[in-house]
LOPAPA-158282 format. One record per atom (N, C-alpha, C): residue in one letter; atom name; y, z, x. Coordinates in steps of 0.2 Angstrom, whole numbers, plus 5000, padded with zeros to 4 digits. Example, Ala and Ser with C-alpha at 12.3 -4.5 7.8 and 13.67 -1.06 7.14 Angstrom:
LOPAPA-158282
rest / atom / Y / Z / X
A / N / 4972 / 5039 / 5066
A / CA / 4978 / 5039 / 5062
A / C / 4984 / 5039 / 5066
S / N / 4989 / 5035 / 5064
S / CA / 4995 / 5036 / 5068
S / C / 5000 / 5039 / 5064
END
This chain:
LOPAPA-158282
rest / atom / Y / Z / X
X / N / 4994 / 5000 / 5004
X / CA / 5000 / 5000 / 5000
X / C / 5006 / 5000 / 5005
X / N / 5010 / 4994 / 5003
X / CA / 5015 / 4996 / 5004
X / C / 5021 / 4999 / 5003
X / N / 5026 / 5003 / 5008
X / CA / 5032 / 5007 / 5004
X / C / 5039 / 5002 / 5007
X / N / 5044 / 5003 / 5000
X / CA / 5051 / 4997 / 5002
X / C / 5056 / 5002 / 5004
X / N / 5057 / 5001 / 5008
X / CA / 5064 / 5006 / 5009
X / C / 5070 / 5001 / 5007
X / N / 5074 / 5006 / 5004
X / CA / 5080 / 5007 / 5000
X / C / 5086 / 5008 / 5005
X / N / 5089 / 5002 / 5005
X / CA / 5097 / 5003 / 5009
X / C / 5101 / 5004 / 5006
X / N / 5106 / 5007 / 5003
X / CA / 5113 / 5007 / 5000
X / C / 5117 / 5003 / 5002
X / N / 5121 / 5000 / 4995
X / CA / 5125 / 4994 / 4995
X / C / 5130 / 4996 / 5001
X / N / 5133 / 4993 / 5006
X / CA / 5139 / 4996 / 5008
X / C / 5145 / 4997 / 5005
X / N / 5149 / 5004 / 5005
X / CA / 5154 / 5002 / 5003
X / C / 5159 / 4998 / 5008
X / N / 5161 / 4993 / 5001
X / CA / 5170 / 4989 / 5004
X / C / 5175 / 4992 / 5005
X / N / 5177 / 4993 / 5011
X / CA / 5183 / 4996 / 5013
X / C / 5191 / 4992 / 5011
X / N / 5195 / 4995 / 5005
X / CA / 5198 / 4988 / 5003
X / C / 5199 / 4989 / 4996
X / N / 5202 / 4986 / 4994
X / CA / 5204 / 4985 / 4987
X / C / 5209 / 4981 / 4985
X / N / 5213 / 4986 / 4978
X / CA / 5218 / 4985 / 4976
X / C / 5222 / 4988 / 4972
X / N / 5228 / 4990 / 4968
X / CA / 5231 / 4995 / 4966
X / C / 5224 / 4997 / 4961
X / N / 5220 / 4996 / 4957
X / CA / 5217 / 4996 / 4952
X / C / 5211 / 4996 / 4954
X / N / 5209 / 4998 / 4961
X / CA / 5204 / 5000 / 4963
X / C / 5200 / 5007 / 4962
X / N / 5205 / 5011 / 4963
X / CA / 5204 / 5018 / 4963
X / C / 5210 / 5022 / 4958
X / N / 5212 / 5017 / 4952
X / CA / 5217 / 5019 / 4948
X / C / 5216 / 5023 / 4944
X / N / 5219 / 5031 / 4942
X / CA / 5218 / 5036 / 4937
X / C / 5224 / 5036 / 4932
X / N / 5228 / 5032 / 4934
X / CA / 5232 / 5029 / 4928
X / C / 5239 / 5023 / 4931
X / N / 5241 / 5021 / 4926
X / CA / 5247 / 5016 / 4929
X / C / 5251 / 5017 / 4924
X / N / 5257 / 5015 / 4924
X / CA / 5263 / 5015 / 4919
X / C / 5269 / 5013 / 4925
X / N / 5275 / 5015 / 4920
X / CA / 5282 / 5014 / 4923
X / C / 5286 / 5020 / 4922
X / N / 5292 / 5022 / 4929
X / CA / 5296 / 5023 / 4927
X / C / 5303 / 5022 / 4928
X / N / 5308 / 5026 / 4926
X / CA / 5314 / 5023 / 4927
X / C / 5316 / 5022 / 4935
X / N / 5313 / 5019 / 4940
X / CA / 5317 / 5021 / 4945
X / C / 5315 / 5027 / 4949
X / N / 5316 / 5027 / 4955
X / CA / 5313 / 5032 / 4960
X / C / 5321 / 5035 / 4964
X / N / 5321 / 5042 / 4964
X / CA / 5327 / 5047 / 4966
X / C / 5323 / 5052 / 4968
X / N / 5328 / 5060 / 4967
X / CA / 5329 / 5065 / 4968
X / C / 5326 / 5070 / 4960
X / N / 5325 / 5067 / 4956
X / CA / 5325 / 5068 / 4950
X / C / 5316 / 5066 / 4950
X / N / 5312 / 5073 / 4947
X / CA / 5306 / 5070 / 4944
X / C / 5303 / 5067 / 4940
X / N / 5303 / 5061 / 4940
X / CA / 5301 / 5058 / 4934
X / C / 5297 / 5056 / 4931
X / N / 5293 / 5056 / 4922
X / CA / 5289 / 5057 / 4921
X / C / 5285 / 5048 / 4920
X / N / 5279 / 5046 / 4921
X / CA / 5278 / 5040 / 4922
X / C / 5276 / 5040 / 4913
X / N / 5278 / 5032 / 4909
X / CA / 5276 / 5032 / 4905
X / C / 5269 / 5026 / 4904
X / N / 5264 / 5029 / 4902
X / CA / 5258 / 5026 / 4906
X / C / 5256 / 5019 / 4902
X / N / 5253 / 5016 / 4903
X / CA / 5251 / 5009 / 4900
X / C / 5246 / 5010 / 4897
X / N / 5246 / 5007 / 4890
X / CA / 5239 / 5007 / 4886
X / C / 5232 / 5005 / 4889
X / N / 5234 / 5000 / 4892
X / CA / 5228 / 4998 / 4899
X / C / 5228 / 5001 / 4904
X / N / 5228 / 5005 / 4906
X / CA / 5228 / 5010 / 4911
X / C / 5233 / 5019 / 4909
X / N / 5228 / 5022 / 4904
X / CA / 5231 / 5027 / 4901
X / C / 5229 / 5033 / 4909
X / N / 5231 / 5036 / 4909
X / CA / 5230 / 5043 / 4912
X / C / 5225 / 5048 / 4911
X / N / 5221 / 5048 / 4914
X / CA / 5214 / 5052 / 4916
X / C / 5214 / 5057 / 4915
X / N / 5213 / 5059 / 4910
X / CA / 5212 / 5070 / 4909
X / C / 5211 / 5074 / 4912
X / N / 5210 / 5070 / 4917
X / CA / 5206 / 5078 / 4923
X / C / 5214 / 5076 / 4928
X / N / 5217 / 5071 / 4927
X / CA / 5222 / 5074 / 4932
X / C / 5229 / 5075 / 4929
X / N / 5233 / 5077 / 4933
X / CA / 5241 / 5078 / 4930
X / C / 5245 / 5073 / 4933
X / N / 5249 / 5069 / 4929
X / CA / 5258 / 5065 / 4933
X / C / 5259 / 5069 / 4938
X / N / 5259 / 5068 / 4944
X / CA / 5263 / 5073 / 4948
X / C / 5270 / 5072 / 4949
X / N / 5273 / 5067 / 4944
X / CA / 5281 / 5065 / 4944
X / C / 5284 / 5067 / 4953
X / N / 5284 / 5061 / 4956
X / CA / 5286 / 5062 / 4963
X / C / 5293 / 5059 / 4962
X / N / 5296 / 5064 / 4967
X / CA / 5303 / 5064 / 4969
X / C / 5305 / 5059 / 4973
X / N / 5307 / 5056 / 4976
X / CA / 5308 / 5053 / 4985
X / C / 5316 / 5059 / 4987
X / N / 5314 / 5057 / 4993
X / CA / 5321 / 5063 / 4996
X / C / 5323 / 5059 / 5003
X / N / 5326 / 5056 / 5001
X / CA / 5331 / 5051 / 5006
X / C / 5329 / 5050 / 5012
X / N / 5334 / 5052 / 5017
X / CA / 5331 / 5050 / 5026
X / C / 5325 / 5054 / 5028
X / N / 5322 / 5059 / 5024
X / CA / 5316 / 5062 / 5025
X / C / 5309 / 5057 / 5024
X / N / 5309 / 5052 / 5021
X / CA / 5302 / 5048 / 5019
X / C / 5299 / 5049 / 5014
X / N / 5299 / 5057 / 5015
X / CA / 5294 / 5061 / 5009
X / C / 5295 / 5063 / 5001
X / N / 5291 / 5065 / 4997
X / CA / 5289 / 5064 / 4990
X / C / 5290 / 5072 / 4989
X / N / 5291 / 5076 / 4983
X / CA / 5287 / 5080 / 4981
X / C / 5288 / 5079 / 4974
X / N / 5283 / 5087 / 4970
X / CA / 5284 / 5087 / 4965
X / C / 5282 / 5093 / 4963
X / N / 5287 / 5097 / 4959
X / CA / 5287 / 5102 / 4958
X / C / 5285 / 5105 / 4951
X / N / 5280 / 5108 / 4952
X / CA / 5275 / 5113 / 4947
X / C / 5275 / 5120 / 4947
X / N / 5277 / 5125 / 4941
X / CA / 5275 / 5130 / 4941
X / C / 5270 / 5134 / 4941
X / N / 5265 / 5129 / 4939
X / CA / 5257 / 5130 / 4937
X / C / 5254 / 5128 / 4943
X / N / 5250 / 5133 / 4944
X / CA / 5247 / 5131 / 4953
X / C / 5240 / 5124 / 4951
X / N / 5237 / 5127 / 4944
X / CA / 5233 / 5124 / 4942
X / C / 5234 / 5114 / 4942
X / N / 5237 / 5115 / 4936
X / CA / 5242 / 5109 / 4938
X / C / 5243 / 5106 / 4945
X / N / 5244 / 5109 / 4951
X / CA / 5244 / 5107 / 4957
X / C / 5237 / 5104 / 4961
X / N / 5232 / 5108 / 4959
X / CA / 5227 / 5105 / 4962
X / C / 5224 / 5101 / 4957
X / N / 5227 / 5096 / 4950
X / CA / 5224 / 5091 / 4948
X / C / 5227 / 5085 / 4948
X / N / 5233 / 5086 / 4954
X / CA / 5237 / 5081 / 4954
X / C / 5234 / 5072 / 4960
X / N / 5233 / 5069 / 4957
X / CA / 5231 / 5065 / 4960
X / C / 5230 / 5064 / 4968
X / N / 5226 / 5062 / 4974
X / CA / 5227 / 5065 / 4980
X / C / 5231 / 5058 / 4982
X / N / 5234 / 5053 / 4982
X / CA / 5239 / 5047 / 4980
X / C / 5241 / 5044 / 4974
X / N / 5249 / 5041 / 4975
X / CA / 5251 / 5038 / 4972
X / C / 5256 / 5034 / 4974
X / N / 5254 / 5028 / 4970
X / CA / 5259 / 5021 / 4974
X / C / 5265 / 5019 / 4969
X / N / 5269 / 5018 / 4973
X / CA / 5277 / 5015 / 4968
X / C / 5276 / 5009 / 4969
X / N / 5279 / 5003 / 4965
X / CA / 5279 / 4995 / 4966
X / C / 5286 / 4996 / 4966
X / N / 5286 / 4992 / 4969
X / CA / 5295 / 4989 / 4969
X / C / 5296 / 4981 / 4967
X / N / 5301 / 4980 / 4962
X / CA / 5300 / 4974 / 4962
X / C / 5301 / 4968 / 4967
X / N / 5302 / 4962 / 4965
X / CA / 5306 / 4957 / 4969
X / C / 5313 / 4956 / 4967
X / N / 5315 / 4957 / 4962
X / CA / 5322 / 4959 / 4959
X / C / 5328 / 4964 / 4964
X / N / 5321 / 4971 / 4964
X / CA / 5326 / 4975 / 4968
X / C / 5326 / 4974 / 4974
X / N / 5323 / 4970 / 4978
X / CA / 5319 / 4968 / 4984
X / C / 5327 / 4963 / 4987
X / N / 5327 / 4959 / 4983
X / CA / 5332 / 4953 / 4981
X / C / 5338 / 4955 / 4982
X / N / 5340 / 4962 / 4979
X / CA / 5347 / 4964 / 4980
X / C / 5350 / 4965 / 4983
X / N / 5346 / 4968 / 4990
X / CA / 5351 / 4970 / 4996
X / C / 5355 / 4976 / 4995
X / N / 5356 / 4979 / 4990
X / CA / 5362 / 4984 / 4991
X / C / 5359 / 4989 / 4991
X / N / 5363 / 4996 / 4992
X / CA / 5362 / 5003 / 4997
X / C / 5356 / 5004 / 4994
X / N / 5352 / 5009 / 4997
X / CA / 5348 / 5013 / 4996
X / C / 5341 / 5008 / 4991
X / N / 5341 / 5004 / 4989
X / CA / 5337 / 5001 / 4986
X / C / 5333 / 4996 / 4992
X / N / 5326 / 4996 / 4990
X / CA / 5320 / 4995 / 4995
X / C / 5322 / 4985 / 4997
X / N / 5319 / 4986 / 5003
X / CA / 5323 / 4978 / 5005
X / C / 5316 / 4974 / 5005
X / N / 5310 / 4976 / 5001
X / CA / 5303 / 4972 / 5002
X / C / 5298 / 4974 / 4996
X / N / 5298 / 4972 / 4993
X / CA / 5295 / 4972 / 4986
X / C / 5285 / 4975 / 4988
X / N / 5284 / 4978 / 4984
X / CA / 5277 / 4977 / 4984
X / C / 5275 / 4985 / 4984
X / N / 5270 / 4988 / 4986
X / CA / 5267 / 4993 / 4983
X / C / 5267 / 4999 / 4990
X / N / 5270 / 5004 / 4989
X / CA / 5272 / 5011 / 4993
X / C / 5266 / 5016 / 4990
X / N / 5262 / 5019 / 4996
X / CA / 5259 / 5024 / 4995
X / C / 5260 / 5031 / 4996
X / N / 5259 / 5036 / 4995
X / CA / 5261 / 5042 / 4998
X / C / 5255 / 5046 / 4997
X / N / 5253 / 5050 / 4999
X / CA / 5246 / 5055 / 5000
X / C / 5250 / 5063 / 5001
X / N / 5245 / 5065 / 4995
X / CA / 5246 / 5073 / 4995
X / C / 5246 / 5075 / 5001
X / N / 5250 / 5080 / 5005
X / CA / 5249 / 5084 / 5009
X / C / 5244 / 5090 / 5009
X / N / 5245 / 5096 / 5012
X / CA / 5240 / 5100 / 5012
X / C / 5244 / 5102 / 5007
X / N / 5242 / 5109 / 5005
X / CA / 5244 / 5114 / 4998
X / C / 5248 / 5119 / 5002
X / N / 5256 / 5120 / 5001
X / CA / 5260 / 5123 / 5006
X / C / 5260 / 5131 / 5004
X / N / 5257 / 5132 / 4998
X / CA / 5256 / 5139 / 4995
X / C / 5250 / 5138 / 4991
X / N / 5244 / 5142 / 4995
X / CA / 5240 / 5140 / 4992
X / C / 5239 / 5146 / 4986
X / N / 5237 / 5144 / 4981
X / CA / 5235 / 5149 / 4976
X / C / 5242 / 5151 / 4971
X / N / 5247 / 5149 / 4976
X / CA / 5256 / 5150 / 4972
X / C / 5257 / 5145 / 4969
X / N / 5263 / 5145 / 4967
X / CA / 5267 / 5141 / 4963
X / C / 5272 / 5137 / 4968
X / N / 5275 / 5132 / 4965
X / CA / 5280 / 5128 / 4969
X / C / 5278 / 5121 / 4970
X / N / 5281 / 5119 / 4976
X / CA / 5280 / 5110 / 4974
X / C / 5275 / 5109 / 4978
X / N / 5273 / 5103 / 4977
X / CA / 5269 / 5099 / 4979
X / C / 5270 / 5094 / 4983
X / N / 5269 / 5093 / 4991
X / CA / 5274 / 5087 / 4995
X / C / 5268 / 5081 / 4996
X / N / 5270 / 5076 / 4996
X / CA / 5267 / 5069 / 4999
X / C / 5270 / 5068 / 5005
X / N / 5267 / 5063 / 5008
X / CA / 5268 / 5059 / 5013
X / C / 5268 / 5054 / 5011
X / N / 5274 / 5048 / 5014
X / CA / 5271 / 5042 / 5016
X / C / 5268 / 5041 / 5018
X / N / 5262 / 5035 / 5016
X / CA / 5253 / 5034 / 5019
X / C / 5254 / 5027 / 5021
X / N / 5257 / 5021 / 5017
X / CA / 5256 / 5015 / 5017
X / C / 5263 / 5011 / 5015
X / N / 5265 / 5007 / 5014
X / CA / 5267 / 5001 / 5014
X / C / 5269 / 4992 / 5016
X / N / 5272 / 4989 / 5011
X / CA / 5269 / 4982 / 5013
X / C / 5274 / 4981 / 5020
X / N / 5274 / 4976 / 5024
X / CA / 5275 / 4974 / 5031
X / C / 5285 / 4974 / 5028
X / N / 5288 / 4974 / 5033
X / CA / 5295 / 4975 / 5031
X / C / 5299 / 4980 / 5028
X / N / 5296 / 4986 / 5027
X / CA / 5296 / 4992 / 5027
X / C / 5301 / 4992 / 5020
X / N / 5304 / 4998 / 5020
X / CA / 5309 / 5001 / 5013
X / C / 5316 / 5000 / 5016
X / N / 5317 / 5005 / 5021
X / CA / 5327 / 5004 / 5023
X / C / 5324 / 5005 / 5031
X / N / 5322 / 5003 / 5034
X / CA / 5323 / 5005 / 5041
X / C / 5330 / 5006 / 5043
X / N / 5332 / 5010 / 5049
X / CA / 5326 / 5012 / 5053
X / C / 5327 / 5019 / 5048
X / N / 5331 / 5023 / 5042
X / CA / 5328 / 5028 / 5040
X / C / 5323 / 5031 / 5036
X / N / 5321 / 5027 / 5031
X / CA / 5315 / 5029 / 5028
X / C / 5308 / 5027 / 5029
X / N / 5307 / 5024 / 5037
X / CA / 5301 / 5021 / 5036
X / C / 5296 / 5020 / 5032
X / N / 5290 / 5022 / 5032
X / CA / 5287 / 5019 / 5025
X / C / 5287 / 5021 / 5019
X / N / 5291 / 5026 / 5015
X / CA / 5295 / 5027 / 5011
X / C / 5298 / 5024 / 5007
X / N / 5302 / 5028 / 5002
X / CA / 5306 / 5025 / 4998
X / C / 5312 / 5030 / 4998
X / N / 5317 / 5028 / 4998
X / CA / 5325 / 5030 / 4998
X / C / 5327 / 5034 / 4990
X / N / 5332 / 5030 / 4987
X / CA / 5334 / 5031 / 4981
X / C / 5338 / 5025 / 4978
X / N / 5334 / 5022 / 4972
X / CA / 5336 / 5015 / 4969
X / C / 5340 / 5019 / 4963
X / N / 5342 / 5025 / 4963
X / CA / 5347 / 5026 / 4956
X / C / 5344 / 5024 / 4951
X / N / 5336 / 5023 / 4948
X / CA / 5337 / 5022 / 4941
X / C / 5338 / 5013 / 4938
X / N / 5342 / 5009 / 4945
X / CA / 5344 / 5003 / 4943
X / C / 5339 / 4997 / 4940
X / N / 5333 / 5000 / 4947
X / CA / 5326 / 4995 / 4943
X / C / 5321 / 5000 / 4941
X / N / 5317 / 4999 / 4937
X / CA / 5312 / 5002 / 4935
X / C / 5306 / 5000 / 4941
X / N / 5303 / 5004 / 4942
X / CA / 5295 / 5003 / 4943
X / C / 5287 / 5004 / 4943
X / N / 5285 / 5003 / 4944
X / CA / 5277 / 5004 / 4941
X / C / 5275 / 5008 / 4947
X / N / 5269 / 5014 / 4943
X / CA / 5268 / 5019 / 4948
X / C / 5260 / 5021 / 4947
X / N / 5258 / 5020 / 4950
X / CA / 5251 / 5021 / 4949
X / C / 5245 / 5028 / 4952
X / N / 5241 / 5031 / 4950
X / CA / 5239 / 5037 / 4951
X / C / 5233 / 5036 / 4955
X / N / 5230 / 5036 / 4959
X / CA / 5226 / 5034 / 4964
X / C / 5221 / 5041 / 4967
X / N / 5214 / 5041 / 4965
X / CA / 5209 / 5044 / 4968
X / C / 5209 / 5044 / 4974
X / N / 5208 / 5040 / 4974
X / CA / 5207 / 5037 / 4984
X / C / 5210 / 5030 / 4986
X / N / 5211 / 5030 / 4992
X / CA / 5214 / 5024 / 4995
X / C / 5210 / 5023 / 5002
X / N / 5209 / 5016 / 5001
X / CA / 5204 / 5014 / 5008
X / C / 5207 / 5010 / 5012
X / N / 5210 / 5007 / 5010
X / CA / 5216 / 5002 / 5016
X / C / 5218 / 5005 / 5021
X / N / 5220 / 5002 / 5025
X / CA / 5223 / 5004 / 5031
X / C / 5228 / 5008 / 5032
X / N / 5232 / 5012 / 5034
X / CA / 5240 / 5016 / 5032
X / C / 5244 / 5012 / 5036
X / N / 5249 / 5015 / 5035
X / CA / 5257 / 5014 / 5038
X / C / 5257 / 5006 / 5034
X / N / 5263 / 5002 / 5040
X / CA / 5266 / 4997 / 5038
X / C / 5262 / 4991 / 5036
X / N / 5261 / 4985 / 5030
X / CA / 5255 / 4983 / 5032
X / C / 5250 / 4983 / 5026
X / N / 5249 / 4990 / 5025
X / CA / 5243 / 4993 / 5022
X / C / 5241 / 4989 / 5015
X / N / 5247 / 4988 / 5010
X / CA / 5245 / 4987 / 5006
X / C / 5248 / 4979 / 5004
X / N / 5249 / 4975 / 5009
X / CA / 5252 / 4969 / 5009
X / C / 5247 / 4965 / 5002
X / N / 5239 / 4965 / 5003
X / CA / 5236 / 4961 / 5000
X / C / 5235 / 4963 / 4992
X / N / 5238 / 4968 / 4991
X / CA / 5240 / 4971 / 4985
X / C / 5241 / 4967 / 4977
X / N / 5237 / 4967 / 4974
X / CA / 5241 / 4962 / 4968
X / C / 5250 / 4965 / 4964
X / N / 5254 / 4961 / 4959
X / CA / 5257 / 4965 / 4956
X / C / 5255 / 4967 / 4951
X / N / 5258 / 4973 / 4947
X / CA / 5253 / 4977 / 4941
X / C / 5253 / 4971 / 4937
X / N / 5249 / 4970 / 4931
X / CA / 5248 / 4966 / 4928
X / C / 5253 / 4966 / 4918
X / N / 5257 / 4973 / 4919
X / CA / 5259 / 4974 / 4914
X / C / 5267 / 4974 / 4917
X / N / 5271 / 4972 / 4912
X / CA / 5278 / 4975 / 4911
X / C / 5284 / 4981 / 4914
X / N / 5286 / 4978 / 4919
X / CA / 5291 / 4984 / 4922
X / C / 5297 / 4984 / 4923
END
């Protein structure tokens, strides 16, 4: 008798906004204010996690969001990507991103563990051309609200980080 050994498929390293999606929607624009994403009927938000409504905070690069519930902290997705358009990409003016296409940021550790308070991201990824150089590196600045954009809630990310990363990225397929 023979016996078959069993290989596992490999996994592909790679994807696309929609590969590892726990939700998608739009919001008004990316600041200093937390905003609430409003989710798309195709792509509704996943019970088991929370909006972590990410802030951006200027020449820092970095993301937070602030929670008073520790619980809520630890369901907050471990990535989330901003789309920027090509409109706003187009415009050239202050503080709005000079390259369209899809920003990632990754939770950081947990700065109080078991407390309350916010929750910080990092910049992980963006498409080649970055956001404002040379201050926000792979980041996002603060577009005031002017364009809206799609923001997506991401398990996991397999792509590469930094500048780059998510070039091959599609755009959302819904309305922003």
């Amino acid at each position: 008798m023979s016996k078959w050994l069993f290989f596992p498929t490999p996994v592909a390293t790679g994807g696309d906004w929609d590969t590892y999606e726990v939700g998608a929607g739009v919001t008004g624009g990316y600041y200093n204010s937390n905003l609430a994403t409003t989710f798309d009927g195709s792509y509704p938000k996943d019970a088991a996690y929370n909006d972590p409504r990410l802030s951006t905070h200027g020449f820092t690069s970095n993301a937070r969001s602030f929670y008073a519930n520790y619980a809520q902290r630890l369901t907050m997705p471990d990535y989330v990507g901003i789309w920027v358009t090509t409109a706003e990409a187009a415009s050239g003016a202050y503080g709005k991103a000079k390259t369209s296409g899809w920003y990632i940021y990754k939770k950081n550790a947990d700065p109080n563990p078991g407390g309350n308070g916010t929750q910080p991201y990092a910049p992980h990824a963006c498409p080649t051309g970055r956001a404002n150089p040379p201050y926000a590196g792979l980041g996002l600045w603060n577009n005031g609200g002017t364009y809206n954009v799609a923001r997506v809630m991401l398990s996991n990310y397999t792509d590469s980080a930094g500048e780059g990363g998510t070039d091959s990225w599609s755009d959302p397929p819904f309305t922003v």
